[in-house]
N, C-alpha and C positions, 0 to 999 in steps of 0.2 A: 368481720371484726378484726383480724389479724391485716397490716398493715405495714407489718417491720422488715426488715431486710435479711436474709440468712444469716448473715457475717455478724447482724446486731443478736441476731436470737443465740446465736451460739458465744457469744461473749457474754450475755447473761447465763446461761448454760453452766460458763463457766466460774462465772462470779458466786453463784448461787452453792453450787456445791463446792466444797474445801475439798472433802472425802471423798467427792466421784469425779470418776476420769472422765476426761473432758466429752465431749458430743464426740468428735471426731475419729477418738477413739475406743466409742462403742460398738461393739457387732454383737446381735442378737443370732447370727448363725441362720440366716432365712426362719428363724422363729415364729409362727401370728400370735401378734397381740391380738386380742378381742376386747370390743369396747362393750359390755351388756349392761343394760339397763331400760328404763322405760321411754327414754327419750333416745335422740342421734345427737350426741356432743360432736361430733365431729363434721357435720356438716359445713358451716364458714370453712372448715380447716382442708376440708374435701374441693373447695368450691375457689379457696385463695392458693392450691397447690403445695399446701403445706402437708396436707395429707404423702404426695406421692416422693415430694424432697424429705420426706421422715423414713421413710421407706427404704428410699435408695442409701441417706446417708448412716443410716443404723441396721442396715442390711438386715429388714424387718418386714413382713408383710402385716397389716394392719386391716382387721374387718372389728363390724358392726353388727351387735345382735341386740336389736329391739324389740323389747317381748312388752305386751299389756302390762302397764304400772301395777297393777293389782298380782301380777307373777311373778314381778323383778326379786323378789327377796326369797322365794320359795326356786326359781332359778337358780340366782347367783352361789345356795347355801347347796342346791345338787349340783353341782360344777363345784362345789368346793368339796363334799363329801366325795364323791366321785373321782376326784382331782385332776379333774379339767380345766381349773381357774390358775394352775403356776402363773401363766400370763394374761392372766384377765387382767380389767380395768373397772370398777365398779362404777356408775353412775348413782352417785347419792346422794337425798336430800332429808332434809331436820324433821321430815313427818311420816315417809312411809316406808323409809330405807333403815334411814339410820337407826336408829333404838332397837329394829326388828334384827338387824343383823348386829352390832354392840350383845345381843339376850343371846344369841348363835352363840358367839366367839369365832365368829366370820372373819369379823374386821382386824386388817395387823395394824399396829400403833405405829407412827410411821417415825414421829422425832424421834425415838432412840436408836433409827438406823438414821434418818437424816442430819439428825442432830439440829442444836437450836439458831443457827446460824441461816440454815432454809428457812426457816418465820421468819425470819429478822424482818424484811421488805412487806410479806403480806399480812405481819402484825402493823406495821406500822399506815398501813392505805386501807387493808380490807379486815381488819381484828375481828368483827365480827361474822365474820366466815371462818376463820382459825376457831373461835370460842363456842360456834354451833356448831362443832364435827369434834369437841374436844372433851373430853370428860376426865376429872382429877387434872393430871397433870402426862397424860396422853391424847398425841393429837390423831387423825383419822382422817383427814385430806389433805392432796397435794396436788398440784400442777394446774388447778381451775380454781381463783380465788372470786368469789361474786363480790364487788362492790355496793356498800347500800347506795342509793336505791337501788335496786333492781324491779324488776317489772311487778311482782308482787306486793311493793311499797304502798302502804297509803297516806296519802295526802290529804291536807282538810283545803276545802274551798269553800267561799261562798259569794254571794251575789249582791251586787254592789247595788245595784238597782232599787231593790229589798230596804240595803240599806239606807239610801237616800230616801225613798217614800215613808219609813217611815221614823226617818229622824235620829238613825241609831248612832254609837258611836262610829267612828274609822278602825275595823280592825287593824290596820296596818299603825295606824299612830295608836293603837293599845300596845302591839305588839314594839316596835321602836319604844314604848313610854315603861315598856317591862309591865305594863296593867294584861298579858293578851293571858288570862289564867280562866280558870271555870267558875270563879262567878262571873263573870262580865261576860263568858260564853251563856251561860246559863242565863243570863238577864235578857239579852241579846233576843236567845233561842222564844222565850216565855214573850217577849213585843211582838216578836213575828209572827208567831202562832194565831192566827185569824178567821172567822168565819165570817166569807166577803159577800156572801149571797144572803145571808141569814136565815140560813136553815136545817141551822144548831149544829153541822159539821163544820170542822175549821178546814179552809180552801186553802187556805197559804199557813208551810208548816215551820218551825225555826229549824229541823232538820232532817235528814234521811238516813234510814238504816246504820244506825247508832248499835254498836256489838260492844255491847258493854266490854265483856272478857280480854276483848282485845284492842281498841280503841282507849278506853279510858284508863283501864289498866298497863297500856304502855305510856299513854300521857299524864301514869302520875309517879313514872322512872322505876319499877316496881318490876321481880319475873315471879315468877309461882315457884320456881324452886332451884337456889341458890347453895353453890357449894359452899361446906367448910372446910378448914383447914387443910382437912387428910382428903377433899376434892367428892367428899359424897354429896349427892345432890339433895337438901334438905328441904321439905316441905314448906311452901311461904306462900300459900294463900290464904291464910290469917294472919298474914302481916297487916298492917294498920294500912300501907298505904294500898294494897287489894281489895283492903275491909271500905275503906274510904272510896274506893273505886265503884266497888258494887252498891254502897250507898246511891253515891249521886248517880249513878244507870237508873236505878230504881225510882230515883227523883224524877228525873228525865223523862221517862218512859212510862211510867202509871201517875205519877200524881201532876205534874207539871203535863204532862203529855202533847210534849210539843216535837214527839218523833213521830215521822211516819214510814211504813215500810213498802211503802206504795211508790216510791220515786218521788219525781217531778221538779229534780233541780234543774235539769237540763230546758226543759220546759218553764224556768221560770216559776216555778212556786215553790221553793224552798230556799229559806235562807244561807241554809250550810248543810256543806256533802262533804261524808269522805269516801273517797276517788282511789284506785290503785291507778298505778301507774299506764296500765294498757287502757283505765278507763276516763284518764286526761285524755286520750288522744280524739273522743269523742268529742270530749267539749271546744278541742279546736276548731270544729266545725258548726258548733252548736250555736243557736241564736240566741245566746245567752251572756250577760256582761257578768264575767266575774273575776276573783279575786285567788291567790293562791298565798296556802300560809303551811308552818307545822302546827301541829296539835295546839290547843289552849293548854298551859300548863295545867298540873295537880298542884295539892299544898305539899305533896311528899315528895315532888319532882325537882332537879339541881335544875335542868336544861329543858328545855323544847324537846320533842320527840317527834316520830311519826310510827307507826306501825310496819313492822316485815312477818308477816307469818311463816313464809316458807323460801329457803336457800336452798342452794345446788350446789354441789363439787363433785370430786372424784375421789374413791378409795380404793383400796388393794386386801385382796384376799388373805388371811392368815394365812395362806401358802406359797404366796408368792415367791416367785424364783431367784428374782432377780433386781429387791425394793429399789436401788442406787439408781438400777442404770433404767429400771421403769420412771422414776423421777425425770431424769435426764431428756429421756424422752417425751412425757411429758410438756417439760417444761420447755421444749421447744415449737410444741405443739401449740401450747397456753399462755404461755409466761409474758407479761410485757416485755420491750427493750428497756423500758425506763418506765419505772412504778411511780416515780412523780409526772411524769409527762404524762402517761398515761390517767391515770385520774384527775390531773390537772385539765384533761381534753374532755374526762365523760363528763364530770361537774358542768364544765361549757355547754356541751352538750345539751344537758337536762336543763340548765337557766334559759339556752336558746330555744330550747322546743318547746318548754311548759310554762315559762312564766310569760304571763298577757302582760305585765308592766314593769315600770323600771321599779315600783318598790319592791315586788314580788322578787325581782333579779338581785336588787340591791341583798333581799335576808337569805336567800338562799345562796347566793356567792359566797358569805359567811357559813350561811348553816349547814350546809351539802357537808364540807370535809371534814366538820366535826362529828357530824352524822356518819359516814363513811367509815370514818376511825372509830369511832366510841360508841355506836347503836347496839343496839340491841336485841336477837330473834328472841320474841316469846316462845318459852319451849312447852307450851302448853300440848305436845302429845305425847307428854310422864303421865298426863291426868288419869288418876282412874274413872271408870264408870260414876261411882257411888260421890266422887266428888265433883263432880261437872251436876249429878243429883244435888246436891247442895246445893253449892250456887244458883241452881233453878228454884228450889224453896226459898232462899233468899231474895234473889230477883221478885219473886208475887207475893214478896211478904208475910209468907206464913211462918217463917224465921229473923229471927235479927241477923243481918251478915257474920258478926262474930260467934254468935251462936252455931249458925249452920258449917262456916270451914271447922272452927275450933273441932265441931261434931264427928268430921272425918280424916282427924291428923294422922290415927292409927293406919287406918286403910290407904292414905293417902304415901304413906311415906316406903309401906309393905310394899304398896303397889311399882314404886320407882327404885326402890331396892332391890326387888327379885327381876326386873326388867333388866337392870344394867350390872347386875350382878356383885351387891354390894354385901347380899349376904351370902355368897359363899365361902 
């Protein structure tokens, strides 16, 4: 992935930081950094030589401890008790790192040693990688910015073929005509829905593996729990447009029931799929004619959306030695030359490899860097137990939606308060 020249990385190096001394005159004193976590971040960086020129140039030795995802937090927190982590590197992401180590007092807050001048570039290309690692008005990573999409991104598509047999509109001229919203998905979905053999099951479905929670509640602009003022994270999954979310799932799914969880877009029997990103790459190959869009809007939604459930970066242990010049490092490691060129190339990128047609290319030329800059991760692993129970009495209708969240605002709000430490 790394591509840039030394001379370039270390002139960012130095733009980036006002308050640290520049790359060249850092020396970690033959120090090791250790990079632990559940993955190898370091690998491209290993493999482009950038691993062993960080080394020599910050008179650093640099390893890698990859433990089972399931240990990383239970690790990183005995290396910090212990205090073995002065120069660790956290590897961390918005569901099974972050919240768990934020409930520790693991994690150091990195802007009031970087100050706000370091965001400046990866608010501006990656914000939503700043705003999943940030809570109140404390930020939690630095030197590994994820761009949306990223590989866990989903995408909706669907199958042009479908369309033309039987008659339906052009999503692409809904979406151009501002009509591409969830009734005209929903009208769409309900034509498709067919039993082609006649023997009372429908063969061909308007769509697959439809996650309410997270699908339609990102396409109707909507998170589950949104800061106030002083930055606490407040309960909003009985906001109207959640409640309105889990409505039309429910419509969807039981009384229209034109989902199935059985596949069969790739194969040609579903109207409409949503797709992550590693699961386009399938359809490149596949014998199937189809179509690439973002989400049908909601009635609560400004813009288009798509779904990111889970983000990666990097953070630094409450104890760390030495936050400036770990940055520094870093960002020589990670950091683009140029934050516009650089997402100016992935956006290309992602229109050259995933969209099959020029319309597809045409919306997503536009829609990628607004998406990039402005999306937004669902943080739906604040959820308590008792309320993901809600929403499943909701979903089979044994509750009204607004019955069932309104039911667990208490539990719901304890639960994200004593998580991230709002009641102490």
């Amino acid at each position: 992935m790394k591509r840039f020249q030394v001379l370039a990385l270390l002139l960012v190096v130095g733009l980036m930081f006002t308050s640290v001394a520049s790359a060249q005159n850092i020396d970690f004193g033959g120090k090791t950094v250790t990079f632990v976590g559940g993955v190898d971040k370091l690998e491209d960086q290993r493999k482009s030589g950038l691993v062993a020129q960080a080394e020599e140039m910050f008179n650093v030795k640099i390893e890698v401890l990859t433990v089972p995802a399931d240990q990383a937090v239970e690790t990183m927190v005995t290396r910090l008790i212990s205090g073995d982590s002065e120069y660790d590197v956290w590897a961390i992401d918005n569901g099974d790192t972050f919240y768990p180590l934020l409930a520790s007092d693991a994690l150091l807050p990195l802007n009031d040693v970087l100050g706000d001048e370091y965001y400046a570039m990866p608010r501006k290309y990656a914000n939503p990688a700043v705003d999943a690692f940030s809570i109140g008005d404390k930020v939690y990573v630095l030197g590994s910015f994820e761009i949306l999409p990223n590989g866990a991104t989903t995408w909706f598509v669907f199958n042009k073929d479908i369309i033309e047999a039987e008659g339906l509109a052009d999503p692409y001229e809904l979406y151009f005509n501002g009509e591409w919203n969830w009734d005209n998905f929903r009208e769409m979905a309900i034509a498709a829905t067919k039993d082609l053999d006649g023997d009372g099951e429908p063969d061909q479905y308007g769509m697959e593996y439809l996650y309410t929670w997270a699908y339609l509640v990102a396409s109707n602009g909507v998170n589950f729990f949104v800061p106030n003022e002083e930055g606490r994270l407040i309960y909003n999954w009985n906001d109207e447009g959640v409640l309105q979310a889990i409505e039309f799932g429910r419509q969807l799914n039981y009384i229209d029931k034109v989902n199935t969880t059985s596949g069969g877009f790739a194969e040609g029997r579903t109207l409409f799929a949503f797709q992550a990103t590693w699961q386009l790459d399938g359809l490149l190959t596949a014998d199937v004619n189809w179509g690439l869009l973002p989400f049908p809007k909601g009635p609560s939604a400004k813009n288009h959306s798509m779904y990111t459930g889970f983000i990666g970066g990097l953070g630094l242990p409450m104890n760390s030695a030495q936050p400036k010049e770990m940055a520094a490092l870093l960002d020589f490691l990670f950091a683009p030359a140029n934050w516009e060129t650089y997402a100016e190339d992935r956006y290309a990128e992602l229109v050259n490899t995933y969209c099959p047609d020029i319309q597809s290319a045409r919306i997503f030329t536009e829609f990628l860097p607004i998406y990039g800059s402005e999306g937004e991760i669902l943080n739906y692993p604040l959820t308590a137990e008792e309320v993901w129970n809600a929403y499943s009495s909701a979903m089979a209708g044994e509750r009204t939606p607004a019955e069932a969240m309104n039911s667990v605002v208490q539990v719901g709000q304890s639960y994200v308060d004593d998580l991230l430490g709002f009641t102490k």
